[in-house]
N, C-alpha and C positions, 0 to 999 in steps of 0.2 A: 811474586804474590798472585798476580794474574795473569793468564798466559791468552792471547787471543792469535787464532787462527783463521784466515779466510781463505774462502774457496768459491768457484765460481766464474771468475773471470775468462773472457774467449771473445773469439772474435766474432760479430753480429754484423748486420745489416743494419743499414739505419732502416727506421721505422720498426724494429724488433726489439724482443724484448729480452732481459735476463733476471737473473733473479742471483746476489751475491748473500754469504752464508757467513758469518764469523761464530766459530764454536769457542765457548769461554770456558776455561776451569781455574781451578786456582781458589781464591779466597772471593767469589763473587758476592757474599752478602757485604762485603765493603761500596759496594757498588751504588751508586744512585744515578750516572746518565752514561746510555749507550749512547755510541755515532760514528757516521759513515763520512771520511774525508773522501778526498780525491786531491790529487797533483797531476796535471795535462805538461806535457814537456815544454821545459823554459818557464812554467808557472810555478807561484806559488800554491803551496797547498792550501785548501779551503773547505770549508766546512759543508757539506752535502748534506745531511739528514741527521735529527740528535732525537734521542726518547728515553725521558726519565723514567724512573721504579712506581712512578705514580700514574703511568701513560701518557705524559704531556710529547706530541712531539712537535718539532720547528723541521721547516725544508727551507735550501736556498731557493731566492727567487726562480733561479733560471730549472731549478728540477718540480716545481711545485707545481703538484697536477698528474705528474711523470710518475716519480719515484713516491714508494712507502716502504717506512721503515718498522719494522713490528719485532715480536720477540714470541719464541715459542715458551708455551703453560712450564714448562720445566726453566726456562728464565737460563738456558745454556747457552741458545742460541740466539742470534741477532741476523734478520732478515734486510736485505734489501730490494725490492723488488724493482723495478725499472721496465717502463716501457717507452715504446715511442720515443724510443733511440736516436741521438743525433751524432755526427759525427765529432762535437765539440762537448761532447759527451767523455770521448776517450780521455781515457788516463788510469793513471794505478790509482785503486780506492784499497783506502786503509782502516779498519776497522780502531774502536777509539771506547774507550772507558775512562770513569773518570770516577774514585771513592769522594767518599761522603768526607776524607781528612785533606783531599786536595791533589792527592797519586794520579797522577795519567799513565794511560796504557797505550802502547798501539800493538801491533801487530805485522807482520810484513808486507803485506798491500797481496794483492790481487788484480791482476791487468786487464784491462778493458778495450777492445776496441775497437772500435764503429767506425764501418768502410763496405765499401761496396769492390 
Protein backbone atom coordinates (compact mmCIF):
# COMPACT_ATOMS: atom_id res chain seq x y z
CA UNK A 1 0.00 0.00 0.00
CA UNK A 2 3.03 2.26 0.86
CA UNK A 3 6.22 1.90 -0.56
CA UNK A 4 9.15 4.06 1.04
CA UNK A 5 12.45 4.68 -0.34
CA UNK A 6 15.57 6.37 1.07
CA UNK A 7 18.45 7.72 -0.14
CA UNK A 8 21.23 9.74 1.01
CA UNK A 9 23.33 7.89 3.18
CA UNK A 10 27.48 8.12 2.88
CA UNK A 11 30.22 8.47 4.57
CA UNK A 12 30.98 12.10 6.52
CA UNK A 13 33.22 13.55 8.81
CA UNK A 14 32.16 14.29 12.00
CA UNK A 15 31.20 17.68 12.38
CA UNK A 16 29.52 17.50 8.83
CA UNK A 17 26.60 17.50 7.69
CA UNK A 18 23.89 15.40 5.41
CA UNK A 19 20.72 15.57 4.60
CA UNK A 20 18.74 11.79 4.08
CA UNK A 21 15.64 11.72 1.64
CA UNK A 22 12.73 9.04 1.84
CA UNK A 23 10.36 9.23 -1.48
CA UNK A 24 6.73 7.83 -0.50
CA UNK A 25 4.22 6.60 -3.09
CA UNK A 26 1.58 4.32 -2.79
CA UNK A 27 -1.68 5.17 -0.79
CA UNK A 28 -0.03 8.13 1.12
CA UNK A 29 -3.44 9.98 2.22
CA UNK A 30 -3.61 6.90 4.78
CA UNK A 31 -1.00 8.61 6.33
CA UNK A 32 -0.75 10.77 9.57
CA UNK A 33 3.14 10.42 11.13
CA UNK A 34 6.21 10.46 9.12
CA UNK A 35 9.86 9.30 11.02
CA UNK A 36 13.26 8.67 10.73
CA UNK A 37 14.63 5.51 12.86
CA UNK A 38 18.07 4.58 13.10
CA UNK A 39 19.80 1.03 14.26
CA UNK A 40 23.95 1.59 15.31
CA UNK A 41 25.47 -2.01 15.17
CA UNK A 42 24.66 -4.34 18.19
CA UNK A 43 21.83 -1.75 18.90
CA UNK A 44 18.47 -1.68 19.00
CA UNK A 45 16.59 0.32 16.74
CA UNK A 46 15.28 3.78 18.05
CA UNK A 47 13.37 6.41 17.23
CA UNK A 48 15.32 9.62 15.68
CA UNK A 49 12.86 12.16 14.31
CA UNK A 50 8.63 11.81 13.87
CA UNK A 51 6.27 14.71 12.11
CA UNK A 52 2.69 14.31 11.86
CA UNK A 53 0.22 15.65 8.68
CA UNK A 54 -0.59 18.36 11.10
CA UNK A 55 3.28 19.57 11.53
CA UNK A 56 3.90 18.51 15.13
CA UNK A 57 7.37 17.16 15.28
CA UNK A 58 9.38 15.13 18.28
CA UNK A 59 13.52 14.63 18.07
CA UNK A 60 15.39 12.06 20.33
CA UNK A 61 17.17 13.81 22.95
CA UNK A 62 20.62 12.94 21.82
CA UNK A 63 19.67 14.53 17.86
CA UNK A 64 17.76 17.58 19.15
CA UNK A 65 19.27 20.75 18.03
CA UNK A 66 21.19 18.51 15.30
CA UNK A 67 18.71 17.00 13.08
CA UNK A 68 15.13 18.33 11.25
CA UNK A 69 12.84 16.44 9.90
CA UNK A 70 10.31 18.35 7.28
CA UNK A 71 8.40 17.16 4.35
CA UNK A 72 8.25 18.63 0.78
CA UNK A 73 4.71 20.94 -0.27
CA UNK A 74 3.81 17.84 -2.61
CA UNK A 75 3.88 15.62 0.89
CA UNK A 76 6.14 12.82 -1.26
CA UNK A 77 8.87 13.37 0.35
CA UNK A 78 10.25 13.19 3.94
CA UNK A 79 13.50 15.14 4.72
CA UNK A 80 16.16 14.53 7.18
CA UNK A 81 18.58 16.93 7.63
CA UNK A 82 21.45 16.42 10.09
CA UNK A 83 24.38 18.36 11.00
CA UNK A 84 26.94 18.47 13.42
CA UNK A 85 27.75 14.91 12.96
CA UNK A 86 29.09 12.64 15.48
CA UNK A 87 30.48 9.48 15.10
CA UNK A 88 27.65 7.81 17.36
CA UNK A 89 25.76 9.12 14.99
CA UNK A 90 26.34 6.07 12.59
CA UNK A 91 24.06 3.73 11.73
CA UNK A 92 21.43 2.66 9.12
CA UNK A 93 18.40 5.23 9.28
CA UNK A 94 15.15 3.88 8.15
CA UNK A 95 12.48 5.77 7.00
CA UNK A 96 8.96 4.91 8.89
CA UNK A 97 5.15 5.75 8.17
CA UNK A 98 2.45 5.07 10.10
CA UNK A 99 -1.75 5.22 8.78
CA UNK A 100 -4.36 6.80 10.51
CA UNK A 101 -5.84 2.59 10.96
CA UNK A 102 -2.60 1.50 12.62
CA UNK A 103 -0.23 0.10 9.33
CA UNK A 104 3.39 0.63 9.71
CA UNK A 105 5.71 1.07 6.91
CA UNK A 106 9.37 1.13 6.81
CA UNK A 107 11.62 1.07 4.05
CA UNK A 108 15.14 -0.44 3.61
CA UNK A 109 17.40 2.02 5.59
CA UNK A 110 20.13 4.01 4.17
CA UNK A 111 23.79 3.92 5.77
CA UNK A 112 25.38 6.43 7.65
CA UNK A 113 28.58 6.94 8.63
CA UNK A 114 30.59 9.27 10.62
CA UNK A 115 34.44 8.72 10.76
CA UNK A 116 37.26 10.54 10.11
Amino acid sequence: QVQLVESGGELVQPGGSLRLSCVISGSILILNTMGWYRQAPGKQRESVATLTTVGITSYADSVKGRFTISRDYTKTTVYLQMISLKPEDTAVYYCNARSRGGQIFWGKGTVVTVSS
